[in-house]
VMD Tcl script that builds the backbone (N, CA, C; Angstrom):
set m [mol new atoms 483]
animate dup $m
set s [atomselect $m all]
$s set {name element resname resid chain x y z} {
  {N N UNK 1 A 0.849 -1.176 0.000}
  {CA C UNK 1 A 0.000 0.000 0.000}
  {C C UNK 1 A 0.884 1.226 0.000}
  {N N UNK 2 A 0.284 2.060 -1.016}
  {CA C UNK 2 A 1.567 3.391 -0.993}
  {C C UNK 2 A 1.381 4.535 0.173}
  {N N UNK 3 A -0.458 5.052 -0.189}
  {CA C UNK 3 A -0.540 6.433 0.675}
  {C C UNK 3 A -1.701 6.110 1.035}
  {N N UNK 4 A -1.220 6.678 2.429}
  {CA C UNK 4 A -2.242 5.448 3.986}
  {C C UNK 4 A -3.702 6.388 4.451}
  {N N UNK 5 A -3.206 7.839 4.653}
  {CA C UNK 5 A -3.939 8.871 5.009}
  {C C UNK 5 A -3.785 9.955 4.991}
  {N N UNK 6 A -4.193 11.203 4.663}
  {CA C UNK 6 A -4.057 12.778 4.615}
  {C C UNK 6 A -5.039 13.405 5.895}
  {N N UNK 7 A -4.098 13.927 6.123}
  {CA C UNK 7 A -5.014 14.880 7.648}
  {C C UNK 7 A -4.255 16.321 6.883}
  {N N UNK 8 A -5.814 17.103 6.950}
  {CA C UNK 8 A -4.891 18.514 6.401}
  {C C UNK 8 A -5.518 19.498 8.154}
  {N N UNK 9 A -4.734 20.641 8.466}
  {CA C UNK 9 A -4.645 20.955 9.743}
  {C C UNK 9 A -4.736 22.841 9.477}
  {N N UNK 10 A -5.527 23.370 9.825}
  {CA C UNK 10 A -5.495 24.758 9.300}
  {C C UNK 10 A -4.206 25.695 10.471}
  {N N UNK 11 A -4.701 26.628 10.488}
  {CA C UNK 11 A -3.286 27.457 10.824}
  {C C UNK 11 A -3.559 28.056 12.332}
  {N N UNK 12 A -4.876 27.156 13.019}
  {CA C UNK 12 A -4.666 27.157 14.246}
  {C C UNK 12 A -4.684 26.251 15.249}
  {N N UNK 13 A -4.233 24.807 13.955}
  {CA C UNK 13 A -4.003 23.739 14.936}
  {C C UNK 13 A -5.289 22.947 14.572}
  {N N UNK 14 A -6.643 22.783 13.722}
  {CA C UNK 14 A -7.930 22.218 13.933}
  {C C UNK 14 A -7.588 21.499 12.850}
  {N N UNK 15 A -8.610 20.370 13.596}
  {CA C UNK 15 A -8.965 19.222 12.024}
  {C C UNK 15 A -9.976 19.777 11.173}
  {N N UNK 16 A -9.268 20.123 9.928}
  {CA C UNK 16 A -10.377 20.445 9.059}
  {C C UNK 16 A -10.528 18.995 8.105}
  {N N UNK 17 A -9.822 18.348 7.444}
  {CA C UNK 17 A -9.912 17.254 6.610}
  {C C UNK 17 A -9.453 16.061 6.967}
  {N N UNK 18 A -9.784 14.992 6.904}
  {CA C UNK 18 A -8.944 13.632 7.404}
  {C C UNK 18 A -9.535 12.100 6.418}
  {N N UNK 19 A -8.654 11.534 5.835}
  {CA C UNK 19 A -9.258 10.379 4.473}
  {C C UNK 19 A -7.824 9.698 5.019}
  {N N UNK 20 A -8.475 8.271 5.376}
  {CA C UNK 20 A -7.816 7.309 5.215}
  {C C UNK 20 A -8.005 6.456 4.142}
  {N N UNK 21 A -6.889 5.944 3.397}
  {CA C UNK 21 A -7.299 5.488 1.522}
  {C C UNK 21 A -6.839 3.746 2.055}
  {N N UNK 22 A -6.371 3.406 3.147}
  {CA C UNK 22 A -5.669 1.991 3.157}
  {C C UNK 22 A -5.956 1.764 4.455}
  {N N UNK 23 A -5.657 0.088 4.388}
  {CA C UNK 23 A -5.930 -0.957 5.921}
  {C C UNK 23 A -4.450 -0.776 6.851}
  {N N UNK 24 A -3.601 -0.037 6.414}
  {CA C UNK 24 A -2.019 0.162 6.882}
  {C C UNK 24 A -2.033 0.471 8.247}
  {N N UNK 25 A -3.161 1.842 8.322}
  {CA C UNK 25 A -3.049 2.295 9.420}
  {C C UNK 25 A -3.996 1.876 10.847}
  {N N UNK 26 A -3.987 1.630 12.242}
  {CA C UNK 26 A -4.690 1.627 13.541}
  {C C UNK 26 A -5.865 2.691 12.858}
  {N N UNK 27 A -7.440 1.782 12.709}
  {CA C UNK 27 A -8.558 3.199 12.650}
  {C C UNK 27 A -8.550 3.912 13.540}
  {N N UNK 28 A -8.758 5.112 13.838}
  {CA C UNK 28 A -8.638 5.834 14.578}
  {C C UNK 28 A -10.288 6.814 14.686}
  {N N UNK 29 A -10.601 7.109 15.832}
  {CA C UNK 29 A -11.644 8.082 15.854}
  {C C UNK 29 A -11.745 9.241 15.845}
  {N N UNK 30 A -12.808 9.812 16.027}
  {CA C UNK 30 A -12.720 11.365 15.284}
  {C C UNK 30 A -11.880 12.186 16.242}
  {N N UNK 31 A -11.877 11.934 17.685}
  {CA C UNK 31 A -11.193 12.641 19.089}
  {C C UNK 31 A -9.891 12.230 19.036}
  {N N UNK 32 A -9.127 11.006 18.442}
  {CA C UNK 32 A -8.170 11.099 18.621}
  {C C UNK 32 A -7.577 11.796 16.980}
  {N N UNK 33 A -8.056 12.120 15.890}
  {CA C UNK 33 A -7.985 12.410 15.111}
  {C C UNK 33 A -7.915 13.889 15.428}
  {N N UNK 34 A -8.412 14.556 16.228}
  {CA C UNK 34 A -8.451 15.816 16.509}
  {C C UNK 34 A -6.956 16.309 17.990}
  {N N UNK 35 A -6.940 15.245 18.752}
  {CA C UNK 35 A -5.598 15.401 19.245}
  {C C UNK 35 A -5.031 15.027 18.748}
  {N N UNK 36 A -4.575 14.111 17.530}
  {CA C UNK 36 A -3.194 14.033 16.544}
  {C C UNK 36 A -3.070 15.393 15.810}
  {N N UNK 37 A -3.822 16.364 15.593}
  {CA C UNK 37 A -3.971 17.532 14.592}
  {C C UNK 37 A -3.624 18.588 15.908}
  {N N UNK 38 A -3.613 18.395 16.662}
  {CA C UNK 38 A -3.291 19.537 17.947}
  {C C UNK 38 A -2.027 19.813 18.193}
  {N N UNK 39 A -1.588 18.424 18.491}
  {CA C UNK 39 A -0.351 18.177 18.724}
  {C C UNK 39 A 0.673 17.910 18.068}
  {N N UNK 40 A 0.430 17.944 16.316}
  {CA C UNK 40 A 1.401 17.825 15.480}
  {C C UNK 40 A 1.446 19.607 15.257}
  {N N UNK 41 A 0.554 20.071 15.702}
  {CA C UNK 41 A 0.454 21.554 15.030}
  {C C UNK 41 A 1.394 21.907 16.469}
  {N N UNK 42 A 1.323 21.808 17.529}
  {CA C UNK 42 A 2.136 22.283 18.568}
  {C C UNK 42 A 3.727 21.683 18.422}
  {N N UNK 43 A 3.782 20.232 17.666}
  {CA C UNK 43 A 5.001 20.377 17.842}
  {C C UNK 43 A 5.892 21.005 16.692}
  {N N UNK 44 A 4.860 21.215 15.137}
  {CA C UNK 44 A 5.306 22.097 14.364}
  {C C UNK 44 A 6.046 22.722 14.870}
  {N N UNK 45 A 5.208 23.559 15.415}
  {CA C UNK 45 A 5.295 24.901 15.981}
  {C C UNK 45 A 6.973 25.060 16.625}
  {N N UNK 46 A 6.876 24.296 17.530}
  {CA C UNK 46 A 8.255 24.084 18.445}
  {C C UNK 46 A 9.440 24.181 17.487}
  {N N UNK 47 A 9.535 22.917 16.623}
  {CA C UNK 47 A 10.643 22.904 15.579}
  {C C UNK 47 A 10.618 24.038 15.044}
  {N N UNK 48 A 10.029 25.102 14.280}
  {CA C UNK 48 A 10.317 25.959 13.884}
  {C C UNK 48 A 10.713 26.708 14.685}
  {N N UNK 49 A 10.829 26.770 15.867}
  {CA C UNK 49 A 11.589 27.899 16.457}
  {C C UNK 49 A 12.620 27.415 16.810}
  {N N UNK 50 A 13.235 25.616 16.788}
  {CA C UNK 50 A 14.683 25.349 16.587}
  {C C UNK 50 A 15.549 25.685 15.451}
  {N N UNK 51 A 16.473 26.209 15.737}
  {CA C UNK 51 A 17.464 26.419 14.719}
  {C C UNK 51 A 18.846 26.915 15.116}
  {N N UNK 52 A 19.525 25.566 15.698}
  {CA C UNK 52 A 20.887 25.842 16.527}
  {C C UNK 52 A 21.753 26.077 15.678}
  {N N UNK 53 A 21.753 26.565 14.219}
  {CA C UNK 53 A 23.053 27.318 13.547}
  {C C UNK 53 A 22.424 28.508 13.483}
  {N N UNK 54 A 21.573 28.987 13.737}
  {CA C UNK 54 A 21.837 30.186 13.149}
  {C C UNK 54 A 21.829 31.014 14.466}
  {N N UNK 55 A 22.780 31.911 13.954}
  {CA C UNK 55 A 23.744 33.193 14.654}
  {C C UNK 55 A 24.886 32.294 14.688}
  {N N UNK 56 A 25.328 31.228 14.554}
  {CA C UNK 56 A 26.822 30.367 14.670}
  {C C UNK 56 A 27.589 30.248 13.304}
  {N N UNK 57 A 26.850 30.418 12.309}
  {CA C UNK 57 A 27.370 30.635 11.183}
  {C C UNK 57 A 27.484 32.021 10.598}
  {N N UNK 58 A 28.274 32.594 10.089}
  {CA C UNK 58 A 27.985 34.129 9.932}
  {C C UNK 58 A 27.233 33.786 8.093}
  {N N UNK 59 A 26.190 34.890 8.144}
  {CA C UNK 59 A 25.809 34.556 7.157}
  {C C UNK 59 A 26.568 35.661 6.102}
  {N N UNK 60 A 26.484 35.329 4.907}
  {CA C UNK 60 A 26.419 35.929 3.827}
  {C C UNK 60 A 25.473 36.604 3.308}
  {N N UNK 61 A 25.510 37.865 3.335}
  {CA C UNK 61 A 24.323 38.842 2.860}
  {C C UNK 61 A 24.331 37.595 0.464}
  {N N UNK 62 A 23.027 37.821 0.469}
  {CA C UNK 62 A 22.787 37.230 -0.800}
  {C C UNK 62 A 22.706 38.541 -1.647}
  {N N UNK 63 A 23.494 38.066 -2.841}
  {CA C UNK 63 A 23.426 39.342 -4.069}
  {C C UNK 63 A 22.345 39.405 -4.202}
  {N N UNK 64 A 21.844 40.963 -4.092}
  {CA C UNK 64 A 21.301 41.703 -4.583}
  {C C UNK 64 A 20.835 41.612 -6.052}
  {N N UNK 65 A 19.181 41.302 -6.099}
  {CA C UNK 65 A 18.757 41.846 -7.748}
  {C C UNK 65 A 18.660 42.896 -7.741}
  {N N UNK 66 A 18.804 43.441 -8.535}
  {CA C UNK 66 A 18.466 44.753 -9.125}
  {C C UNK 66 A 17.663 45.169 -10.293}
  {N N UNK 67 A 16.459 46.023 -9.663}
  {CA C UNK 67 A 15.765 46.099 -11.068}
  {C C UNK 67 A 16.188 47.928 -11.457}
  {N N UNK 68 A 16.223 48.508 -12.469}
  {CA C UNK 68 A 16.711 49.431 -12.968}
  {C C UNK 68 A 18.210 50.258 -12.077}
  {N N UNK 69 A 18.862 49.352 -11.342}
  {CA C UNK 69 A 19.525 49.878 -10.623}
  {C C UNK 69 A 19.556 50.131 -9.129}
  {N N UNK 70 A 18.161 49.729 -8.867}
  {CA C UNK 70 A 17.680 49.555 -7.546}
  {C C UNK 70 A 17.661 48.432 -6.773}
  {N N UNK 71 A 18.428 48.148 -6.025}
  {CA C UNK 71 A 18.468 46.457 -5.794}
  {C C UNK 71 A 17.289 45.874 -5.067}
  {N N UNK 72 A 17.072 45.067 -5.279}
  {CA C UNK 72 A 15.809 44.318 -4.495}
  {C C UNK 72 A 15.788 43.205 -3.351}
  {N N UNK 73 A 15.377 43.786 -2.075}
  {CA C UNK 73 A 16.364 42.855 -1.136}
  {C C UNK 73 A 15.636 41.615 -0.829}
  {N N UNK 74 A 16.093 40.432 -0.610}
  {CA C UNK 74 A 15.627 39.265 -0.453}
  {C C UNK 74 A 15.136 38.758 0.425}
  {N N UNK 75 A 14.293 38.280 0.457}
  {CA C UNK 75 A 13.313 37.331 1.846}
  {C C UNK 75 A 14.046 35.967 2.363}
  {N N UNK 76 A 14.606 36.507 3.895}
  {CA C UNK 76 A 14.964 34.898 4.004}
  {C C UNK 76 A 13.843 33.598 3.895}
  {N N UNK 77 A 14.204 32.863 4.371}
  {CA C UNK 77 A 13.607 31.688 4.342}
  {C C UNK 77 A 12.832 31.520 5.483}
  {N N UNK 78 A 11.696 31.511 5.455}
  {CA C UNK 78 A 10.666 31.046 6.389}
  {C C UNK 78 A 11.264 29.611 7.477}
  {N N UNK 79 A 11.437 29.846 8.931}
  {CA C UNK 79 A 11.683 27.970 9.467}
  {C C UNK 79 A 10.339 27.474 8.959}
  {N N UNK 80 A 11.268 25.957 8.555}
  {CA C UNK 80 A 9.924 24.897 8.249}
  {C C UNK 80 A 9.425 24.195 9.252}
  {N N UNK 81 A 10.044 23.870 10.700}
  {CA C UNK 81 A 9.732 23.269 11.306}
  {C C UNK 81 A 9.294 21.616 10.880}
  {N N UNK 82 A 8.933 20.965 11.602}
  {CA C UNK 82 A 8.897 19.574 11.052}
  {C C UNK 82 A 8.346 18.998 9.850}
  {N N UNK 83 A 9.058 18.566 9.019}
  {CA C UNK 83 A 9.081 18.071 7.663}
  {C C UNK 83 A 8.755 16.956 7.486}
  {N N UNK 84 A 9.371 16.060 7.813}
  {CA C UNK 84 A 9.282 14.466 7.990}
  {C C UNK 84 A 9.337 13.467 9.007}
  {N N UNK 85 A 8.323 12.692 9.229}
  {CA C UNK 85 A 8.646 11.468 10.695}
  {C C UNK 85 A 8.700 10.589 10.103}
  {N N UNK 86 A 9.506 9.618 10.022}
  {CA C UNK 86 A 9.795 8.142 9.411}
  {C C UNK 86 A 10.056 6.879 10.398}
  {N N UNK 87 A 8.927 6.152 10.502}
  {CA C UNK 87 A 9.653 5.161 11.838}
  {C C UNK 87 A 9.327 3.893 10.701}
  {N N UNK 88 A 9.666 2.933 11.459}
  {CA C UNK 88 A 9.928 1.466 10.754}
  {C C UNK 88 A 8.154 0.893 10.083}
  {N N UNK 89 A 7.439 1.565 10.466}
  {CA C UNK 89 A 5.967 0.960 9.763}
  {C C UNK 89 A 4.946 2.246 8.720}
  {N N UNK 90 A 5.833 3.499 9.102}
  {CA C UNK 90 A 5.265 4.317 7.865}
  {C C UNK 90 A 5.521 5.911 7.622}
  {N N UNK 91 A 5.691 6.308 7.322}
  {CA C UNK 91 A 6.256 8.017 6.984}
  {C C UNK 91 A 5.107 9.005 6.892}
  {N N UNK 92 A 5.343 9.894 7.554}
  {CA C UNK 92 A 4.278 11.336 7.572}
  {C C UNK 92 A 5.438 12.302 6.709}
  {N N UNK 93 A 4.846 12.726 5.868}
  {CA C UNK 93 A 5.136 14.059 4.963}
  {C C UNK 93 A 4.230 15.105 5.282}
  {N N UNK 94 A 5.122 16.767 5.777}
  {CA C UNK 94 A 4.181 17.740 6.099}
  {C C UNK 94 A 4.932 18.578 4.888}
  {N N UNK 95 A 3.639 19.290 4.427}
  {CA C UNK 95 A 3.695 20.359 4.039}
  {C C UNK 95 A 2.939 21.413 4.037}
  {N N UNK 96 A 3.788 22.410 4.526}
  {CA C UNK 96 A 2.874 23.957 5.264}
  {C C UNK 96 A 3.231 24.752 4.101}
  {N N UNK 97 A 2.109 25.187 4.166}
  {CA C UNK 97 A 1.850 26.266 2.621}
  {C C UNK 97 A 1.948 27.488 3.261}
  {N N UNK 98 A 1.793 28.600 2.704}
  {CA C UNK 98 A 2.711 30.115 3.193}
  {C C UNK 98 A 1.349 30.709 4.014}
  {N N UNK 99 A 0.431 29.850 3.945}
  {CA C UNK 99 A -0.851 30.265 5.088}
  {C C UNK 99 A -1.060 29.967 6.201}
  {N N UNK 100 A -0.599 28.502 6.574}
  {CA C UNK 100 A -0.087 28.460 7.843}
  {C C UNK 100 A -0.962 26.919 7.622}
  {N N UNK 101 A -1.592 26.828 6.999}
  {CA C UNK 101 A -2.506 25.483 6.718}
  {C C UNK 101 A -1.201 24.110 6.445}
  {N N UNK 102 A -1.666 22.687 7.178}
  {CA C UNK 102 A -0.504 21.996 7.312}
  {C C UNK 102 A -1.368 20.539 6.350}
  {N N UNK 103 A -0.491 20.073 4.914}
  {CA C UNK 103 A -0.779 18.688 4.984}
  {C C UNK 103 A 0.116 17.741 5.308}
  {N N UNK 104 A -1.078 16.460 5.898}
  {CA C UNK 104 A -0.238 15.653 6.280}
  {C C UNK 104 A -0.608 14.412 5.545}
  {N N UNK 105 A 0.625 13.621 5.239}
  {CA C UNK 105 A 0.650 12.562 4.013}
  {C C UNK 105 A 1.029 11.427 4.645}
  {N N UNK 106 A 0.530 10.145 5.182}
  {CA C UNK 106 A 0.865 8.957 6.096}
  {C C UNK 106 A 1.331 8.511 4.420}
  {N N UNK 107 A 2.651 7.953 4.478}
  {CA C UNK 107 A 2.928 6.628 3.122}
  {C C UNK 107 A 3.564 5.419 4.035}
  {N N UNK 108 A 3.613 4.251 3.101}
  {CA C UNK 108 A 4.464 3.253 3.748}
  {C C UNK 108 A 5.658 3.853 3.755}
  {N N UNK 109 A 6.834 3.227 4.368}
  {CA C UNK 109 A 7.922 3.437 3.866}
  {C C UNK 109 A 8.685 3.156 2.615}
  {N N UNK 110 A 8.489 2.726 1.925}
  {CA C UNK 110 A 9.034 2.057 0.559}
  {C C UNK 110 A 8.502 3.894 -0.425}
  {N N UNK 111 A 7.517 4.271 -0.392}
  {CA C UNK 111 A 6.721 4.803 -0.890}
  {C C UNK 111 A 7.914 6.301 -1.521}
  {N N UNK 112 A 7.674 6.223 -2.963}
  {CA C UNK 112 A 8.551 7.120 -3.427}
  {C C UNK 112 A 7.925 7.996 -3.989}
  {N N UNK 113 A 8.665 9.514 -4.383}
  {CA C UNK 113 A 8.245 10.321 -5.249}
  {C C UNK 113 A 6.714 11.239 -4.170}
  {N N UNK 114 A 7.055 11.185 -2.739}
  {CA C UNK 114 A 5.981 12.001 -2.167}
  {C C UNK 114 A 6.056 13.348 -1.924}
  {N N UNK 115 A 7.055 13.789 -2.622}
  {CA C UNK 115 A 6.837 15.800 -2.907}
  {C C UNK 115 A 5.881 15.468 -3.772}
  {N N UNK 116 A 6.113 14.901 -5.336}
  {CA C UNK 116 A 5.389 14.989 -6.121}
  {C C UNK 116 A 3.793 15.088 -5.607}
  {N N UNK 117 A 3.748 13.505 -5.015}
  {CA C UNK 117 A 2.287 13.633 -4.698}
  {C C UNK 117 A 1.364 14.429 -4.241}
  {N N UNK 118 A 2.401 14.788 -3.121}
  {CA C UNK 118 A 1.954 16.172 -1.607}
  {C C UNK 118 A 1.509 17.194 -3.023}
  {N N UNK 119 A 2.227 18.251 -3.654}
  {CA C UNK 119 A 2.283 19.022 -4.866}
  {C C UNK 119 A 0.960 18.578 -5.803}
  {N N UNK 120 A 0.403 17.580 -5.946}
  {CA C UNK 120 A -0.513 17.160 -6.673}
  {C C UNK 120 A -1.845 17.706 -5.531}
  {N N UNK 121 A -1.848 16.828 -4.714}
  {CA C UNK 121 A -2.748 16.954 -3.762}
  {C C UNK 121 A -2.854 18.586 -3.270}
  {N N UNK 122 A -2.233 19.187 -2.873}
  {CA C UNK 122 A -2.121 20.711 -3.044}
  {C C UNK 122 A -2.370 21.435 -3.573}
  {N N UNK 123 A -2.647 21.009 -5.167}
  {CA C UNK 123 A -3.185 21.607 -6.401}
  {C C UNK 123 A -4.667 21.043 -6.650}
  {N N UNK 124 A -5.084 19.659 -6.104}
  {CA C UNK 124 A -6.384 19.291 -6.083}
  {C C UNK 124 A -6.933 20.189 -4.674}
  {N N UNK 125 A -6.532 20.750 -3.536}
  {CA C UNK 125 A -6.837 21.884 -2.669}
  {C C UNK 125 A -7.133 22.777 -3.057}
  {N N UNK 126 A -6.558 23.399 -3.877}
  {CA C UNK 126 A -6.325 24.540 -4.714}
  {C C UNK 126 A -7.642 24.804 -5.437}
  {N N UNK 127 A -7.738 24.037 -6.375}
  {CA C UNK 127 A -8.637 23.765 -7.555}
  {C C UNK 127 A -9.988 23.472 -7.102}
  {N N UNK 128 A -9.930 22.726 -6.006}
  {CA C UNK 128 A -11.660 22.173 -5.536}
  {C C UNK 128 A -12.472 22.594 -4.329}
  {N N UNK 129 A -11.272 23.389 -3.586}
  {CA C UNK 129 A -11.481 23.594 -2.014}
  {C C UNK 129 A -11.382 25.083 -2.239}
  {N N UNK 130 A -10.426 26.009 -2.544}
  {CA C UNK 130 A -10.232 27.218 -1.987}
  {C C UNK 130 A -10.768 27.832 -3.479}
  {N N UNK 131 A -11.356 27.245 -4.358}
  {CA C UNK 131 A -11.677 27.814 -5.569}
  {C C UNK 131 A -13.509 27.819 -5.458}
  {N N UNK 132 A -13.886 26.719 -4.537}
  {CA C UNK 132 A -14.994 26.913 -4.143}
  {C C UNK 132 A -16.034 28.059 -3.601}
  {N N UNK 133 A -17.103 28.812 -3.949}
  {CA C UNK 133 A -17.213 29.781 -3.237}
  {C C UNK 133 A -18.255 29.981 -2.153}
  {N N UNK 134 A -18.368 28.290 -1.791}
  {CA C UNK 134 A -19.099 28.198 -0.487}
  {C C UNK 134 A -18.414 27.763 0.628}
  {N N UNK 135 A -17.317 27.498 0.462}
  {CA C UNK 135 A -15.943 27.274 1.281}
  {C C UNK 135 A -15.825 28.478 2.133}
  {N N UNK 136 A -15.698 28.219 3.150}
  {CA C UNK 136 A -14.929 29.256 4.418}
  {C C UNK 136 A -13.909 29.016 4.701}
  {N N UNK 137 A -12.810 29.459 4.844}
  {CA C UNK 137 A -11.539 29.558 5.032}
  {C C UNK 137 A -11.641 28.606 6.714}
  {N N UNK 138 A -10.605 28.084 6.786}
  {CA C UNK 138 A -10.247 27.741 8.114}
  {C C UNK 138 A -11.378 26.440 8.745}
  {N N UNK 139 A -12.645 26.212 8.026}
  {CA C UNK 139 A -13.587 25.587 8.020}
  {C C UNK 139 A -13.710 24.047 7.460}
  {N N UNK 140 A -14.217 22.835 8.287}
  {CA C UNK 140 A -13.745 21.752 7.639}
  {C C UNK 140 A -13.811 21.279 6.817}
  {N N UNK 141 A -13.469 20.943 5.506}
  {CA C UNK 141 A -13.534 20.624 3.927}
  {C C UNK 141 A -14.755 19.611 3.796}
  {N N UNK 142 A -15.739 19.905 3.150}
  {CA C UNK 142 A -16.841 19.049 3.094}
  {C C UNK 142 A -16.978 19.832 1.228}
  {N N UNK 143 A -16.108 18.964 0.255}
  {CA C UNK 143 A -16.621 18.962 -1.043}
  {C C UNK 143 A -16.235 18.415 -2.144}
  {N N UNK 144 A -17.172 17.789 -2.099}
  {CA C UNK 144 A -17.176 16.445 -2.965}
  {C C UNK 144 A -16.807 16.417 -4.322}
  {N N UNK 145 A -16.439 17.196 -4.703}
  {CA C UNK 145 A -15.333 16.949 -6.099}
  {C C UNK 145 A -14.015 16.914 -5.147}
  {N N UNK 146 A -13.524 17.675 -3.812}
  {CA C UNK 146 A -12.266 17.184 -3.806}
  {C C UNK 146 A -12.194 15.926 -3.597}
  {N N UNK 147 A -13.018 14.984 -2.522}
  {CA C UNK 147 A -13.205 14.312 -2.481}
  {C C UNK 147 A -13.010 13.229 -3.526}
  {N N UNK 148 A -13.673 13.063 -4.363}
  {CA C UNK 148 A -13.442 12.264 -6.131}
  {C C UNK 148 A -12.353 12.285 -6.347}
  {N N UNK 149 A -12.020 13.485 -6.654}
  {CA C UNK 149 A -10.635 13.885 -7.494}
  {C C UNK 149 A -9.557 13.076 -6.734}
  {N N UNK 150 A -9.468 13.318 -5.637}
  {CA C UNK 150 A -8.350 13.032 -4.553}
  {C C UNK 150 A -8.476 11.408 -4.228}
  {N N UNK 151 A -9.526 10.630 -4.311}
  {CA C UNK 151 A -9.941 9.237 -3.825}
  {C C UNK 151 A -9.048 9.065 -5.285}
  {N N UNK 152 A -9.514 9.359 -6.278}
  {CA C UNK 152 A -9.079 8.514 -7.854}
  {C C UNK 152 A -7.744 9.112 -7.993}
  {N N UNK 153 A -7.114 10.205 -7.596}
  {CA C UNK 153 A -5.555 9.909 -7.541}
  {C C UNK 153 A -4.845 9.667 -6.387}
  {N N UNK 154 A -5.229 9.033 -5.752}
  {CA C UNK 154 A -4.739 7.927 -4.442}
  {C C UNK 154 A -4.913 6.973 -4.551}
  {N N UNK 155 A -5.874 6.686 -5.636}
  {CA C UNK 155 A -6.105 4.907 -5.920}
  {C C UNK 155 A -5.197 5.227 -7.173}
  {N N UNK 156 A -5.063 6.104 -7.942}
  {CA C UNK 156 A -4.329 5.737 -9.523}
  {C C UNK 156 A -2.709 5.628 -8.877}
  {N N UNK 157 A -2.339 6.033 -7.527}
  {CA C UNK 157 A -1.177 6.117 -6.689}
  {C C UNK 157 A -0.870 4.635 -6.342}
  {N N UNK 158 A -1.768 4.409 -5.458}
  {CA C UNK 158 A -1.609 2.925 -4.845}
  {C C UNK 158 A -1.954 2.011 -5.523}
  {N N UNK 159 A -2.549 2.010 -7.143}
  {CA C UNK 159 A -2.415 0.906 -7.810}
  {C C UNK 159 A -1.384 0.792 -8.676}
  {N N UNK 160 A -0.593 1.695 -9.084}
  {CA C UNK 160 A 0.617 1.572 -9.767}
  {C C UNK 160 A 2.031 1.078 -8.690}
  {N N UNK 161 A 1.633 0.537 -7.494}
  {CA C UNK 161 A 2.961 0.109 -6.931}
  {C C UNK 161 A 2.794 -1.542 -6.823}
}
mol reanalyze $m
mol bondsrecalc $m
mol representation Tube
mol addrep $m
């Protein structure tokens, strides 16, 4: 089995979405589904405010673009805080979009090519959820084209392995 479950987590920690596609994972209920989304958002949180090189490395100011002569100064890099958990029975992939909204991608471990997927699934968000205009922001995803869309490329996922 490739990709086990998606929990997507808005930007104050709540379960807004949760689809399990495989038998991989312990079912789980809706309460503990809502403290796994609490507490991955709190420990986000934490990791991003680790970052024991920096001030230990001196940085390098980055060249300057310049548009007509005017240079244009650059945005560091946002902390990502936790990216990946990998233990011996299956891998969580997060990815936090510049809104603060978090997905989360359960795969087996074997399971390759999951930027791609995450990036797919992100764009089926995109397209079915926030393009919607009965959608409320921050509100739990109840719509059934993402739904479709997302079931048939998680099965076109997990039947090609």
């Amino acid at each position: 089995m490739g990709v086990l479950a998606l929990i997507v987590i808005n930007k104050a920690g709540g379960l807004i979405y949760n689809r399990t596609f495989g038998d991989g994972l312990n079912q789980l209920n809706t309460n503990d589904y809502l403290v796994l989304a609490g507490t991955f958002h709190g420990v986000h949180a934490i990791t991003a405010r680790l970052n024991p090189l920096k001030g230990l490395i001196p940085q390098q100011p980055p060249a300057a673009v310049t548009a007509g002569g005017v240079p244009i100064p650059s945005r560091p890099d946002p902390p990502s805080g936790l990216e990946v958990l990998e233990s011996e029975n299956f891998r969580l992939q997060c990815f936090n979009t510049l809104t603060g909204t978090k997905f989360l991608l359960f795969t087996d471990t074997m399971q390759t090519n999951i930027d791609v997927a995450m990036r797919k699934v992100y764009d089926l968000y995109s397209d079915y959820v926030m393009k919607n205009p009965f959608y409320q922001l921050e509100m739990p995803i109840r719509c059934e084209t993402f739904d479709r869309k997302l079931n048939s490329y998680i099965r076109e996922i997990n039947s090609s392995r």
